[in-house]
C-alpha positions as CSV (number, residue, x, y, z in Angstrom):
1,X,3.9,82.0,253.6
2,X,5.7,80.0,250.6
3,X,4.6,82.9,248.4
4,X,6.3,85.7,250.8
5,X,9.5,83.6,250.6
6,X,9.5,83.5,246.7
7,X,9.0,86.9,246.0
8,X,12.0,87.5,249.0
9,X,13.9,85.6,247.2
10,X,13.3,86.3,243.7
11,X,13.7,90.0,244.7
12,X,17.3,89.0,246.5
13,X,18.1,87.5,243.1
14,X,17.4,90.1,240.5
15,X,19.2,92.8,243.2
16,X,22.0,90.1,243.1
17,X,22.1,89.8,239.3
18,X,22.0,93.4,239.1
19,X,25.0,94.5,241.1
20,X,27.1,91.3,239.8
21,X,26.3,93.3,236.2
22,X,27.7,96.5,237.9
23,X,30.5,95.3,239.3
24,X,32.0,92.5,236.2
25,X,31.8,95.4,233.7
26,X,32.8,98.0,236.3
27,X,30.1,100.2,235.7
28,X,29.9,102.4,238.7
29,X,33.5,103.5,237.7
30,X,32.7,104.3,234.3
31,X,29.9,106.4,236.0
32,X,32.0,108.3,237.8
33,X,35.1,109.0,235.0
34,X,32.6,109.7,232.4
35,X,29.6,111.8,233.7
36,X,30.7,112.5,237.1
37,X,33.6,113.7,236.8
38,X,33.6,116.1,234.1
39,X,31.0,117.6,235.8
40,X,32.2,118.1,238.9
41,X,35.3,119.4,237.2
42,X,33.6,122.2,234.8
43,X,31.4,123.0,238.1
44,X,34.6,123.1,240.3
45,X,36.7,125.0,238.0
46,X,34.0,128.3,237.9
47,X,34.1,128.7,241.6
48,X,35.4,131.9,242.5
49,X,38.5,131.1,245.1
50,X,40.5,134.3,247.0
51,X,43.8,134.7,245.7
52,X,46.4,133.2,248.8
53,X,49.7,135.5,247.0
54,X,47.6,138.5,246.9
55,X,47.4,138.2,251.2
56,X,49.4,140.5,252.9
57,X,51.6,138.4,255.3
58,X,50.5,140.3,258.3
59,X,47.0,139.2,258.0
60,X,47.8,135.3,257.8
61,X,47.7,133.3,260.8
62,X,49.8,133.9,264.4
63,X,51.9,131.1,264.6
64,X,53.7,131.1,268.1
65,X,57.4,131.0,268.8
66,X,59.1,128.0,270.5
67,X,59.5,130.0,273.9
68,X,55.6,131.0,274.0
69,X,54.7,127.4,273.3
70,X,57.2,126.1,276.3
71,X,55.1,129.2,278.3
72,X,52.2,127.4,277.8
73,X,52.9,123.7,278.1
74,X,52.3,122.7,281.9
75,X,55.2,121.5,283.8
């Protein structure tokens, strides 16, 4: 039983030490500005997007006029 607790605890330590480590020198943001990030950009940047100019107005969405809307709204 006192053996069980040790190794609870000593595991509870190290996983304390170890995120105390991560957060003082701020490691998960330096994770994320320098290898994350310019990743996700160089990935994000090849994506193929449609062109929104090159729609033809007719095709966007129906928006409805203030008269339909007071059609709808129950009174």
């Amino acid at each position: 039983m006192g053996k069980t607790i040790w190794k609870i605890l000593s595991v509870l330590g190290i996983t304390y030490i170890i995120l105390f480590i991560v957060f003082y020198f701020d490691l998960d943001g330096k994770f994320l500005y320098y290898i994350w990030e310019p990743n996700a950009v160089t990935r994000y940047d090849k994506m193929k997007r449609k062109d929104n100019l090159k729609t033809p107005y007719k095709k966007k969405e129906n928006v409805m006029s203030d008269s339909e809307v007071e059609k709808r709204t129950i009174k």
